[in-house]
C-alpha positions in Angstrom: -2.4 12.5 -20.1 -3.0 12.1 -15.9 -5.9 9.7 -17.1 -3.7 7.6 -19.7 -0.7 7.5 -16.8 -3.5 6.5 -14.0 -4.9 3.7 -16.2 -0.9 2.2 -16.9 -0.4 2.6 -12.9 -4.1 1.0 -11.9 -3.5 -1.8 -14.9 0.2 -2.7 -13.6 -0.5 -3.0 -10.1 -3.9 -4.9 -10.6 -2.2 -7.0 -13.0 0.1 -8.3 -10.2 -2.0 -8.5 -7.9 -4.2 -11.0 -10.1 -0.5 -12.8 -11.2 -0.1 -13.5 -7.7 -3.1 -15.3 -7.4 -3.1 -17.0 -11.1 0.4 -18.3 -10.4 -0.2 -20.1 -7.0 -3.3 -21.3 -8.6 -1.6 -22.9 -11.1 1.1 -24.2 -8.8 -1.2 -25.7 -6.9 -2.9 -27.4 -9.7 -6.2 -25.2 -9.8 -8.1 -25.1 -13.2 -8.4 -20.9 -13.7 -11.0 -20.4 -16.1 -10.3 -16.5 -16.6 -8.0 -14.0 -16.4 -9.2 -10.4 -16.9 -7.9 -7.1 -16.3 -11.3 -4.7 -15.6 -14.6 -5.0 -14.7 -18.3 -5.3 -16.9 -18.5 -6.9 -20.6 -15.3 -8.0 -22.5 -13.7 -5.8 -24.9 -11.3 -8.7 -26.2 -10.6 -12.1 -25.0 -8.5 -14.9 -26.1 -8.9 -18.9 -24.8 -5.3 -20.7 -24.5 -5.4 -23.8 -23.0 -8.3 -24.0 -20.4 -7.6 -20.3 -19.2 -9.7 -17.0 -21.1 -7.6 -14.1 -21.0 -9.7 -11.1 -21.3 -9.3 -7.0 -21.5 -12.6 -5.9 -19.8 -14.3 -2.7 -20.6 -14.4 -0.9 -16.8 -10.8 -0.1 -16.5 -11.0 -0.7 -12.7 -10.2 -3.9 -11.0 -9.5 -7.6 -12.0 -9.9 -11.0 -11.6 -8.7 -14.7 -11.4 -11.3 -16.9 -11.4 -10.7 -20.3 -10.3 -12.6 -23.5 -10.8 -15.0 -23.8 -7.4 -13.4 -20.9 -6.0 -17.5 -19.7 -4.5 -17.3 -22.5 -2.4 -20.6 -23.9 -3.5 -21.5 -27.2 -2.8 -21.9 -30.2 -5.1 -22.4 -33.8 -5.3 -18.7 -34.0 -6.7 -15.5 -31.6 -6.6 -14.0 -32.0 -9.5 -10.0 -32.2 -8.7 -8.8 -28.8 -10.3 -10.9 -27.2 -8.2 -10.1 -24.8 -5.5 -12.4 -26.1 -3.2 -10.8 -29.4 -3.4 -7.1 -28.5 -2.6 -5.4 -28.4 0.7 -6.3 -25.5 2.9 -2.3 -24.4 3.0 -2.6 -24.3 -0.7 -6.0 -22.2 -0.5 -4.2 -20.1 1.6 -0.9 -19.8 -0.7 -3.2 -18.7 -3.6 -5.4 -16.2 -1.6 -1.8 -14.6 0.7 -0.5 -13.9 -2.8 -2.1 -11.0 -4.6 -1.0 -8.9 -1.8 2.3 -10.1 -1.2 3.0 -9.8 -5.1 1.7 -6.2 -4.7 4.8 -5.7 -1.9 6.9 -7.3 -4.7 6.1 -4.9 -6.7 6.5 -2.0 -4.4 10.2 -3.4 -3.7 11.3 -4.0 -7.2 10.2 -0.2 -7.9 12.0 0.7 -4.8 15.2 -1.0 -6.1 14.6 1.5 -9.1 14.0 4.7 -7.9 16.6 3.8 -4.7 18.8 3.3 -7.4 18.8 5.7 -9.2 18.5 9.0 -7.0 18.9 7.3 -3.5 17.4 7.5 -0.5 16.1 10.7 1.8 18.5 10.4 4.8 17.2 11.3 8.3 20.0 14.3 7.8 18.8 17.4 9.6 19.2 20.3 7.1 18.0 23.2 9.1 16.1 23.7 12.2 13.4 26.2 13.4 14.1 29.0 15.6 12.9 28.8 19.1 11.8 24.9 19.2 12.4 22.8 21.0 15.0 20.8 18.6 17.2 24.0 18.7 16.7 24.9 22.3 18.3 21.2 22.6 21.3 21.7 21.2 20.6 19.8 17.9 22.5 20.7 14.9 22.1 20.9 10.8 23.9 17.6 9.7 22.5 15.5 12.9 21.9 12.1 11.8 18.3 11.1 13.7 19.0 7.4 14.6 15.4 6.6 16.9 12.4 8.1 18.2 11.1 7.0 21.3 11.5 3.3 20.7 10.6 3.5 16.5 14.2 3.1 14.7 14.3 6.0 12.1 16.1 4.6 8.2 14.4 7.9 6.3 13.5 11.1 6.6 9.8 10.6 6.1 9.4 8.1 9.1 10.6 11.5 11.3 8.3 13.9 9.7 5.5 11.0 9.8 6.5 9.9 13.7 5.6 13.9 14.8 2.2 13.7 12.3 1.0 10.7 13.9 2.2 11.4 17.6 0.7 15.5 18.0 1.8 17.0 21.0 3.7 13.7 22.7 6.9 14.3 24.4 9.5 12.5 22.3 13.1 11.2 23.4 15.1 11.3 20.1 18.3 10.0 19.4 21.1 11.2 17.1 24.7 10.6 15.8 27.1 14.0 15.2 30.7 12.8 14.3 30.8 9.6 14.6 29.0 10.1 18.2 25.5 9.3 19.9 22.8 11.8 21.9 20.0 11.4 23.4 17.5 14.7 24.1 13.5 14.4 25.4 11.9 16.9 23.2 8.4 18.4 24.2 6.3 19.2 20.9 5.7 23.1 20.5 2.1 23.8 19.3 2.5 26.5 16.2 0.0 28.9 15.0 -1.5 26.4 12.6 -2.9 24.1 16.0 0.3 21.4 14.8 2.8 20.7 17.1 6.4 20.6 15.9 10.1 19.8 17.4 11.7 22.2 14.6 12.9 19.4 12.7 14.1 20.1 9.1 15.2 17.3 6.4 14.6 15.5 3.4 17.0 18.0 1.7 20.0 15.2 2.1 19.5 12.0 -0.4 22.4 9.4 -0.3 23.6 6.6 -2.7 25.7 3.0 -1.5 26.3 -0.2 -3.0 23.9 -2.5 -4.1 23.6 -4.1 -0.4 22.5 -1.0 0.9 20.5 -0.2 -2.1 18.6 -3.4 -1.5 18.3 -2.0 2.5 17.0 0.7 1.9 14.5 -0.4 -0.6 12.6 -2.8 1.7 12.8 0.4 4.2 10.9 2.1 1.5 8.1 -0.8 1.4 8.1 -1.0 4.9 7.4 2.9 5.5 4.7 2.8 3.1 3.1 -0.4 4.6 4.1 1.4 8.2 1.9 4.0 6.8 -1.5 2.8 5.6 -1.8 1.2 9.0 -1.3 4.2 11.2 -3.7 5.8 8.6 -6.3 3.4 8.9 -5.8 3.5 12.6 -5.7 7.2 12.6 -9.5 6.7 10.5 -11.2 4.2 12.5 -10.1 6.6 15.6 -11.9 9.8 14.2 -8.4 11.4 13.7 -8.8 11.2 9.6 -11.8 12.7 8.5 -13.9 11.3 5.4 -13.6 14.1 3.6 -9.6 13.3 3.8 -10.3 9.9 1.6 -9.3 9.5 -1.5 -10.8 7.1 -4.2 -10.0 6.4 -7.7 -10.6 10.2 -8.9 -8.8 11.4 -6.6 -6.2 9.4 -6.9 -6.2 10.3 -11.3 -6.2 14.0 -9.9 -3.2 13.7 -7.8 -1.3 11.7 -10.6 -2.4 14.4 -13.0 -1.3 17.5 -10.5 2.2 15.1 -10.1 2.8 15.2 -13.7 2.3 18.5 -14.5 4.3 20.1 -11.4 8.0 17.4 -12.4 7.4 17.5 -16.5 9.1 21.0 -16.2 12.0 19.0 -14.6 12.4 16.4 -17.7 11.1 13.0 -18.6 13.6 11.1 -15.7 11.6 13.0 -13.0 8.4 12.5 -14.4 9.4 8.6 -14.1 10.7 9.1 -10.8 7.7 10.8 -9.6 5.2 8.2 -11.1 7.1 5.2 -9.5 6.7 6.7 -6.0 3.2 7.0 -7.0 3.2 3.2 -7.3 5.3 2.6 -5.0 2.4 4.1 -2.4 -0.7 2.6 -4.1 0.6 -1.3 -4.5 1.3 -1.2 -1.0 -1.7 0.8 0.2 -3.7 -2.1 -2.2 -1.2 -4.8 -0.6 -2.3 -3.9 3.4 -5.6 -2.9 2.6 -6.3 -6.3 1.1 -5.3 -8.3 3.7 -7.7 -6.5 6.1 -9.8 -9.1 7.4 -12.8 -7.9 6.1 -15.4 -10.1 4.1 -15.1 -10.1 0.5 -11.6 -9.0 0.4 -8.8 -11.1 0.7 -8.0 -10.6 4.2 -11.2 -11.9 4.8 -11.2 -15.1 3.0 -8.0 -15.8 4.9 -9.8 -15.3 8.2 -12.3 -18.8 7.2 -9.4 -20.8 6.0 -7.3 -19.7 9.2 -10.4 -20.8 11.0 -10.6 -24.0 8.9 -6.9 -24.9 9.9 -7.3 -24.4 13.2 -10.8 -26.0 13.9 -9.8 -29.1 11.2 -13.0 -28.7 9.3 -14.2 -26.1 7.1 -17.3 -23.0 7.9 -20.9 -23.9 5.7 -19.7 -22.8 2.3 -22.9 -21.2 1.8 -22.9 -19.3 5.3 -19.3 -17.9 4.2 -20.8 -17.0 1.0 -23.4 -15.0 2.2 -21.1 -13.2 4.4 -18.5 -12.6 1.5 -21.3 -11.1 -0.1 -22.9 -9.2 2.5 -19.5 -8.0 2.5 -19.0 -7.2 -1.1 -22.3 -4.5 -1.4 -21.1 -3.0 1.9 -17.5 -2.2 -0.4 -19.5 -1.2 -3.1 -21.5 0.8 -0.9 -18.0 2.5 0.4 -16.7 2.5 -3.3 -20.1 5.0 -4.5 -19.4 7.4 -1.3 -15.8 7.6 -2.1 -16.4 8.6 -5.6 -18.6 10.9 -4.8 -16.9 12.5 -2.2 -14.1 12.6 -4.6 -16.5 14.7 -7.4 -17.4 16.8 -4.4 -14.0 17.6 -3.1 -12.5 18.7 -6.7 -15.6 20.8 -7.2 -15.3 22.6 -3.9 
């Protein structure tokens, strides 16, 4: 079951992703000669018009491919091409896989927000002897801002203290109607964490469809918010690579999900699986837009560069560093996986 549930999230948000691109394509006039959801040989395909749809056999990945979308030079563009559209358009088409994918993530939000509402920063219960308690905080304390970071949901608190061990923080809260300001120092506990004795998440709140709609883009915002102190957190040595996960992992985690809500019915088991999207069309959404060769991010970078300078880089020059970049992901994909074997075998 976790693997049938991982393939329906992977195909949906990969799907999207590729819509984004095939529908600014096709806006923009570009001839897209396939549409394919997986990698390796095709299991079925279908021609309509001059697009091939196709179901490929490796159910990881996708693709739009457009009409002189390698960049490779010739004595003639043809007019459909990629290549031979404006470099705003080029951009359009390449932006929007991963803006699709925060679509996505906010149309899932609107759904799950919806439906249960959303984790207010409510303090349920704080810890004896820290220094939340020692400051005169209370259970019911609304957390408004931390340091300078405005708080919307519970998870920004819990993630603000993860992310900032041991700094002092000046936190601001709202108790009947009325605001409070207290300069907490983090208490270090016996696990080596450090913790201002902060309890929450226990209080979820519901509001009209405005503040459904608020809250929902909150939700896409924390996760966004997220991946990028994480990836800051890894290139700083703070996350370790044993704490990455691949696509294994990320199948075991779906599976561990499923089987610790299906004792709470078939709604929670939905619930639980759109959070689960929620987090990886985002995570897909950021981490694409790294400017990194090969991904789109990177491919953005050149027609940035092209904008500015007027005139585009040696398509094969950009080639050779889009695929320089692409074994180096490939490279990255085969240590994750394996790492992924090696973790659920320890």
């Amino acid at each position: 079951m976790k693997i049938l549930l991982a393939l329906i999230i992977f195909s949906l948000i990969i799907v999207i992703h590729e819509l984004g691109h095939f529908l600014l394509a096709k806006r923009g006039g570009i001839r897209v000669n396939e549409f394919s959801l997986g990698m390796g040989p095709r299991i079925l395909s279908k021609q309509i018009g001059v697009t091939r749809y196709s179901l490929k056999l490796l159910p990881f990945g996708g693709s739009c491919m457009m009409e002189g979308e390698d960049g490779t030079e010739c004595a003639q563009i043809p007019e459909d091409s990629f290549a031979a559209k404006s470099v705003w358009t080029r951009i359009s088409v390449v932006a929007a896989g991963p803006v699709f994918n925060f679509i996505l993530a906010f149309i899932l939000s609107l759904i799950v927000i919806g439906s249960i509402g959303y984790d207010a920063p409510v303090v349920v219960a704080l810890t004896e002897d820290f220094p939340a308690e020692e400051a005169g905080m209370q259970p019911g304390d609304r957390i408004v801002k931390m340091n300078n970071t405005r708080i919307h949901v519970y998870r920004e608190v819990n993630m603000y203290v993860q992310m900032n061990q041991g700094k002092t923080v000046e936190l601001t809260y709202e108790r009947n109607g009325e605001r409070y300001t207290v300069t907490l120092e983090p208490k270090q506990a016996e696990n080596g964490m450090y913790y201002l004795g902060l309890r929450g998440s226990g209080v979820r709140m519901k509001g009209n469809i405005l503040k459904t709609i608020g809250y929902s883009a909150y939700e896409v915002k924390y996760w966004i918010s997220t991946t990028i102190k994480s990836l800051g957190m890894l290139f700083g040595g703070r996350v370790g690579a044993d704490d990455i996960s691949g696509p294994v992992g990320i199948v075991n985690a779906i599976g561990d999900t499923y089987e610790s809500s299906r004792e709470d019915g078939v709604f929670y088991v939905w619930l639980n699986m759109l959070y689960i999207s929620i987090l990886l069309t985002a995570n897909l959404g950021v981490m694409n837009l790294l400017p990194l060769p090969a991904l789109d991010g990177g491919r953005l970078v050149f027609l940035i560069l092209e904008a500015v300078r007027g005139k585009g880089i040696d398509p094969e020059k950009e080639g050779m560093v889009h695929f320089v970049g692409l074994m180096v992901l490939m490279a990255l994909m085969v240590f994750v996986m394996f790492n992924d074997f090696r973790n659920l075998l320890m």
